[in-house]
N, C-alpha and C positions, 0 to 999 in steps of 0.2 A: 503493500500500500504506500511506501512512502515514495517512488513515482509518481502517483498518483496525485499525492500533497504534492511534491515539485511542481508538476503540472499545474496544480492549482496557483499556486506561488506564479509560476511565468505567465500566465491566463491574467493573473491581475496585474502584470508589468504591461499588459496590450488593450488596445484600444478597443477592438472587435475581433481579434481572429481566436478569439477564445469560443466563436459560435464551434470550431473540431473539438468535439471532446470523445474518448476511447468509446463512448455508446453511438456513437455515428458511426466510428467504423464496423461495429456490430451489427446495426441497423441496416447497412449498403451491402454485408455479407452474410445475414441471416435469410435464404431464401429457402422454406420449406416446399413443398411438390405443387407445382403450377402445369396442367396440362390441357388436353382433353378430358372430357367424363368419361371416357375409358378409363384414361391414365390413373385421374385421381380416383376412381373407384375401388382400384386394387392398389391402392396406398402408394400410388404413384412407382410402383419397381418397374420399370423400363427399359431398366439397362438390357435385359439379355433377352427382353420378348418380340421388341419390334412387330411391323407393323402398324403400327400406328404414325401420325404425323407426328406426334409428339414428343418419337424419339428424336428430332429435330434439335432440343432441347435437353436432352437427358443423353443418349447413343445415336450418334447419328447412322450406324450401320444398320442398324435398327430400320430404316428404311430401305436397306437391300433387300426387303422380301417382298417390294413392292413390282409387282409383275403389271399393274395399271395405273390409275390416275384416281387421286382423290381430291375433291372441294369443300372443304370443313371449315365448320364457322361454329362458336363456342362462344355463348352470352353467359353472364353469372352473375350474381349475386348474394355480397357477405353480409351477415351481420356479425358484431363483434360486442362485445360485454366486460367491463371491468368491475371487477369487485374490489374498489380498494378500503384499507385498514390503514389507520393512520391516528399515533394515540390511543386507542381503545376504543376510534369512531369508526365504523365501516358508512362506506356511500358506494352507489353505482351509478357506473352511467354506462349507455350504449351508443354503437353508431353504426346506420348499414350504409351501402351503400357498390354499385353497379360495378361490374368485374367483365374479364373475358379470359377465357384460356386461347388454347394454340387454333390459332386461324389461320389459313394460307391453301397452297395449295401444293399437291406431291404427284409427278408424273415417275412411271416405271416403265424396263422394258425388258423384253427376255430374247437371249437370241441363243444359239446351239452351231458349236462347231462343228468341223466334220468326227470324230469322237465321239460325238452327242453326249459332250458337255455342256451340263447349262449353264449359262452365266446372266450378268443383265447390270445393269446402272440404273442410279434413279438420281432424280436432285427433286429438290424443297425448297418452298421459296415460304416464309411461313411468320410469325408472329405473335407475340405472347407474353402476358401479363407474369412475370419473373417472383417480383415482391408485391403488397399492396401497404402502406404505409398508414391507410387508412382505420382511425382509430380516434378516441375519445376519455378520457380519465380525470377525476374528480373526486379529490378528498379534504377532509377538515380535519381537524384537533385541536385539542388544547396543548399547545408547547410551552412545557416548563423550565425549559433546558437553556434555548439561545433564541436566536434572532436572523432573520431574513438578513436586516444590518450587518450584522456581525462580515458576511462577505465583503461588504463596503471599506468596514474598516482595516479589513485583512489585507485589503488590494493597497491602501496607505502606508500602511506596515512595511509593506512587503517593497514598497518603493522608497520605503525612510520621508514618506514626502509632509512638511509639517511647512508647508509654506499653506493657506486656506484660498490663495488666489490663485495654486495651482492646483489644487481639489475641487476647487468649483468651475473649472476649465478643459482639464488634462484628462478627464476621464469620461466622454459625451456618451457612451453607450452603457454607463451605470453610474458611479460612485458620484459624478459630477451633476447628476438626476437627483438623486439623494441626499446629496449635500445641498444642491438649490432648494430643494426643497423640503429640508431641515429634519428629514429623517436619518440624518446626521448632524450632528453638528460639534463648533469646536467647544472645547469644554469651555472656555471662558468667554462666548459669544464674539470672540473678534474675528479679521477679515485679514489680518496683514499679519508677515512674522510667523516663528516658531510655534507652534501651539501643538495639540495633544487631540485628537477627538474623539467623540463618543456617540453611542445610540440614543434617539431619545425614544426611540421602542419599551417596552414595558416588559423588560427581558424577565421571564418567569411565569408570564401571565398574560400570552397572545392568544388567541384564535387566530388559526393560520386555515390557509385555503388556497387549492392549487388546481386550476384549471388549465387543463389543455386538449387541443384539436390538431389533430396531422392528419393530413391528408396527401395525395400522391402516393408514387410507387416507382415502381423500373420496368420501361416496358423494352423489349428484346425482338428487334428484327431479324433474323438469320436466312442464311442463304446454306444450305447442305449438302455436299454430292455423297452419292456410297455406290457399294458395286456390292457383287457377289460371287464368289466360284464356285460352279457345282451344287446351288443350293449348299455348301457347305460350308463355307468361308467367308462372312460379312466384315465389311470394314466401310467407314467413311468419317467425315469432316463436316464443321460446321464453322462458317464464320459469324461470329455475333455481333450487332455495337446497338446495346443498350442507352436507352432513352432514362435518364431518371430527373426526378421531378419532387422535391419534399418540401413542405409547408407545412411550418407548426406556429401555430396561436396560444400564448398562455397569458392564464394573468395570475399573477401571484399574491396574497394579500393578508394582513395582517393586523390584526385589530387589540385594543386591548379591552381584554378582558373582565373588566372590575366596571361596578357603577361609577368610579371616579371622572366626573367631566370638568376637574383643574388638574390634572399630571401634563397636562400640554399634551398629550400624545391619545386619539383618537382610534386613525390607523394609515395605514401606508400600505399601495399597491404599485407593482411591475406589469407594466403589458408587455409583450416582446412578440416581435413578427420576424420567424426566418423563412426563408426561401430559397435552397440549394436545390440546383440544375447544373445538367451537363451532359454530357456524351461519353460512350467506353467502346473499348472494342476488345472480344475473346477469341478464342479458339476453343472446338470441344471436337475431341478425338477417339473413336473406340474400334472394336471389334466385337463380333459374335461367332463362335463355332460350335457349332452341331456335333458332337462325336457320334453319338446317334440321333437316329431320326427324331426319337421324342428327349431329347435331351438340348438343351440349350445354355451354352456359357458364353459372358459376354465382360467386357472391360472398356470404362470410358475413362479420361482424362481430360478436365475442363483446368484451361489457365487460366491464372488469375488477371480480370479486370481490370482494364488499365482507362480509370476515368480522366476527365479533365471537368473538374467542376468549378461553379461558381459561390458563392454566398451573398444573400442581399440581406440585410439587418436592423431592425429597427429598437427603439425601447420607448415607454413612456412611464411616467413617474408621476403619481399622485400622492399626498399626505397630507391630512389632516392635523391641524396640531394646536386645536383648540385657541384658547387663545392667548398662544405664542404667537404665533405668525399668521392663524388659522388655516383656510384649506390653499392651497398650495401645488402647481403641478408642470410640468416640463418633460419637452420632449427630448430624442437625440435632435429629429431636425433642427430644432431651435441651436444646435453648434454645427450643423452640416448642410444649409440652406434648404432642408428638407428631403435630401437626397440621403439613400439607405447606405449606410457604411457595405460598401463592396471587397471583398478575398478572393483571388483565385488560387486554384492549387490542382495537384497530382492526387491520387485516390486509387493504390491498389488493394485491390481484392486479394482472400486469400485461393489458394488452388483446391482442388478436391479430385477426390480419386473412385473410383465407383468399382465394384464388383459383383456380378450377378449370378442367379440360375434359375432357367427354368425347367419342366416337367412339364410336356404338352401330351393330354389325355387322348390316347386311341391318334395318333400322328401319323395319319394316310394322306394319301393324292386327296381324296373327295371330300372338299371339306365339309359338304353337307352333313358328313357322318364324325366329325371329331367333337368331342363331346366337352372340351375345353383344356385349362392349364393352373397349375399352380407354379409361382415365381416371387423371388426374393430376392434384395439388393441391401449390399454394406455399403456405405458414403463415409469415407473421410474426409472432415476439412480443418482444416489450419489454422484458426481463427486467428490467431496470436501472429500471424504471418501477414496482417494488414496493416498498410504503411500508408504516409504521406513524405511527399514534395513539396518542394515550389516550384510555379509555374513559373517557365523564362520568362512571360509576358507578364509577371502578375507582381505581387512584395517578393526581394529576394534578401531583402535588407536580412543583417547578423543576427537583431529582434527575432525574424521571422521563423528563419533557418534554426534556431536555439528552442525556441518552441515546438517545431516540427519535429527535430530530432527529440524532446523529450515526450512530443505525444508518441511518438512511437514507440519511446522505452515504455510508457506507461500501457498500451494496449498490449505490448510485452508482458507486460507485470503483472494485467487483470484477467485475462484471454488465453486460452491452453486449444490444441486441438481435440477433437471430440468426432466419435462415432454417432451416424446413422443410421437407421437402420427399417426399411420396409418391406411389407409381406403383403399378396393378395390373390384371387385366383379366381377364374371365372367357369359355373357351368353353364354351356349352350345345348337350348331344348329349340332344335332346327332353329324357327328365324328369332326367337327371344334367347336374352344371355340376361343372367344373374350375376353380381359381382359381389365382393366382398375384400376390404382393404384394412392393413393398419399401415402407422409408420411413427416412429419414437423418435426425436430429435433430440439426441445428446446435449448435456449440460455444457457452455459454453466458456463458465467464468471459471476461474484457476483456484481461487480463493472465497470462498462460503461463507467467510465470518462475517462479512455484512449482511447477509441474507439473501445472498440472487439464488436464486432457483430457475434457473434459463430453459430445463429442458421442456418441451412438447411433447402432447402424445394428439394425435389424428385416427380417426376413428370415421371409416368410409361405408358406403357400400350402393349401389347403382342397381339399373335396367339398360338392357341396348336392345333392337331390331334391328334388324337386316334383313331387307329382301329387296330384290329388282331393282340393284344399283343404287338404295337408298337408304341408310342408316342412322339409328335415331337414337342417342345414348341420353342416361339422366341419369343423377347423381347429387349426393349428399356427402359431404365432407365434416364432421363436429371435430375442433380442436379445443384442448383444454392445454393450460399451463398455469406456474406461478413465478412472480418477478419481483420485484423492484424498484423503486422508482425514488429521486431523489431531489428533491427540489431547488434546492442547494448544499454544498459543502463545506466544510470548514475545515482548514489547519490545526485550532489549536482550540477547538471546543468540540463535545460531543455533538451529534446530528444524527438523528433519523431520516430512516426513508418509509414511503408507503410502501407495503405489500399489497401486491394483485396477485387478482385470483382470474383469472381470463379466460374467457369462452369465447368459442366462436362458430360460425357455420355458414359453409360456402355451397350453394344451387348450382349446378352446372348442367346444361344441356348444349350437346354436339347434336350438330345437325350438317350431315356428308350426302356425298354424291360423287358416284363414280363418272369418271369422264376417259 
């Protein structure tokens, strides 16, 4: 943990590029199973089944068993539920809203040499909803402990800065919000000179409150080729460059808590508006081999994402403070002519490695008569292996650089790699199929004594038809997990975080057509 403090410490030496913190790199590399309603029916295992478009995404040889052409289109929608605890208060809140798995389209083709060996190529031109970002969380308590302030004045500290005319200046995206507006101030109410300062929060005795909204996701265009030898030997390639898009809304707020209306101090809130966008591009590479007919083994390797993002940043600052000053309030614009403090930067991802197998029931020529499969896939990924840059174009200043390098030790320090792990298997009664999925997403944080609990469990299970070129899948996804959530941190006082308890449930309907 105490890169972690570090990081805090250099976070408050900077103006705004403290919006990177080691839970965004988690965030941009936490992607659970995104497919079709096939895919995600059997808990998204794809690696070694293929056939579908959606190994486009997960194996792309996976589409060498593609002998024609397919037109799929995949609508959805999530809802999402947080249960948080915060204090001894539980609150929830939910949020749905419209999704799409892999859309695109997949042509094949088979041709036979003299031998009368089969072979054949396919390529995929295809599309799909990777992450969804969208979500809603809301808790309260009574904090006995510290104060929202308390970061403000940590960021002072931590710069020796005791001049009051460079505290109400030098720091436009927080401390200098709170200092104008006297949810700080100096202990002996001056403006000029060395001085000392303090919260006038009601440290012991707040009601706190922490709303937030994100919204966006990463959406992933890809382009695939694959081949096949002998029906026996799949391989192929996918290039990917993801689209990502995140916005979060919070307002943070702090009250005190006692019928006292002369302590000067009412309450004080933070609005904060981000906005990171950009572009990435991957590679994802596998095989599949048949040793026998009803047997299936399969290996992908996806590299790590190599983004180029942006940051847009706002803050605003209200307090109340009776009548000291009374209510009181300031934005960043008012130090930035209204324009959002802007960062750009570098964003890799970590890599992930895939292993599969499947079990296909009664594996003849006619598939009229195959009566379905069972299949499973391991994922490892890196988490800890996510890094940042600076952009040529963007801060390269030694500030910037000094930061970057210690957010990275600290996603080092919080972040381990961690297995995956999916199961699912489908029986087909001629033109209806039945499905049934799990899939368990490995704990992600190194270290538990603050309480993250990261891992996921999903919980699937679908319907498909098939007949006369036309294919109809649907599908139900419930995900459950528990987390974390920290509103702010401290150096050198204790701090909670909310516990969540999150649910979730994604609708999926593929809707194909052979061409």
């Amino acid at each position: 943990m105490k890169k972690i403090f570090l990081l805090a410490a250099i976070c408050a030496c900077s103006q705004y590029i403290s919006a990177q913190e080691p839970a965004d790199a988690l965030r941009y590399s936490w992607t659970t199973s995104s497919g079709t309603a096939r895919q995600q029916a059997i808990g998204g295992a794809m690696t070694s089944l293929g056939g579908d478009i959606s190994a486009t995404f997960v194996n792309p040889a996976g589409l060498g068993f593609y002998k024609t052409g397919d037109f799929v289109l995949t609508p959805g929608y999530n809802l999402f539920n947080n249960d948080a605890t915060y204090y001894g208060r539980s609150e929830k809140d939910k949020r749905n809203s419209f999704s799409f798995g892999t859309s695109g389209f997949v042509m094949g083709t088979e041709t036979n040499d003299r031998r009368r060996n089969k072979s054949g190529v396919a390529m995929a031109i295809a599309i799909n909803r990777t992450a969804s970002f969208s979500n809603k969380i809301l808790y309260r308590g009574l904090n006995t402990q510290n104060s929202y302030s308390q970061k403000f004045l940590e960021e002072i500290n931590n710069n020796n800065d005791k001049d009051a005319n460079s505290v109400a200046s030098n720091y436009p995206f927080g401390t200098s919000l709170a200092f104008n507006t006297y949810w700080i101030d100096t202990i002996n109410g001056g403006l000029s000179g060395n001085f000392q300062f303090k919260s006038r929060a009601t440290i012991g005795n707040l009601l706190q409150e922490n709303s937030i909204t994100n919204s966006g996701g990463i959406t992933e265009l890809a382009l695939a080729f694959a081949g096949n030898s002998n029906d026996k030997f799949y391989f192929g390639g996918t290039i990917g460059i993801p689209f990502l898009n995140y916005n979060r809304e919070s307002s943070f707020t702090e009250a005190d808590a006692s019928t006292n209306t002369n302590n000067n101090f009412d309450y004080a809130s933070i609005s904060e508006n981000l906005n990171t966008s950009g572009i990435g591009i991957n590679l994802k590479m596998g095989i599949i081999y048949k040793p026998k007919e009803y047997i299936r083994l399969g290996l992908a390797i996806h590299t790590p994402t190599f983004y180029s993002l942006t940051d847009k940043y706002n803050a605003f600052v209200t307090t109340n403070t009776e009548s000291y000053k009374g209510l009181l309030n300031q934005s960043s614009g008012e130090f930035t002519n209204n324009e959002d403090a802007e960062f750009r930067y570098y964003h890799i991802t970590p890599y992930r490695i895939m292993a599969s197998a499947s079990y296909v029931l009664r594996e003849i020529e006619d598939v009229r008569k195959q009566k379905g499969f069972l299949t499973a896939d391991i994922e490892y990924v890196n988490y800890k292996a996510s890094s940042y840059t600076t952009d040529p174009d963007g801060d390269n200043s030694d500030e910037t650089k000094n930061y970057l390098k210690t957010l990275n030790g600290a996603i080092d320090d919080a972040y381990k790699g961690t297995f995956n792990i999916k199961a699912g298997g489908e029986l087909k009664f001629t033109t209806i199929m039945a499905r049934l999925g799990m899939a368990y997403y490995g704990n992600p944080y190194k270290n538990l004594g603050q309480g993250e609990k990261g891992s996921r469990f999903q919980l699937s299970g679908g319907l498909g038809y098939r007949n006369k070129g036309m294919f109809i899948d649907l599908t139900y996804v419930h995900t459950m997990g528990k987390d974390m959530h920290y509103a702010y941190r401290l150096q050198n006082s204790a701090y909670a975080g909310a516990s969540l308890k999150q649910t979730g449930g994604n609708i999926l309907a593929t809707i194909g057509f052979k061409i």
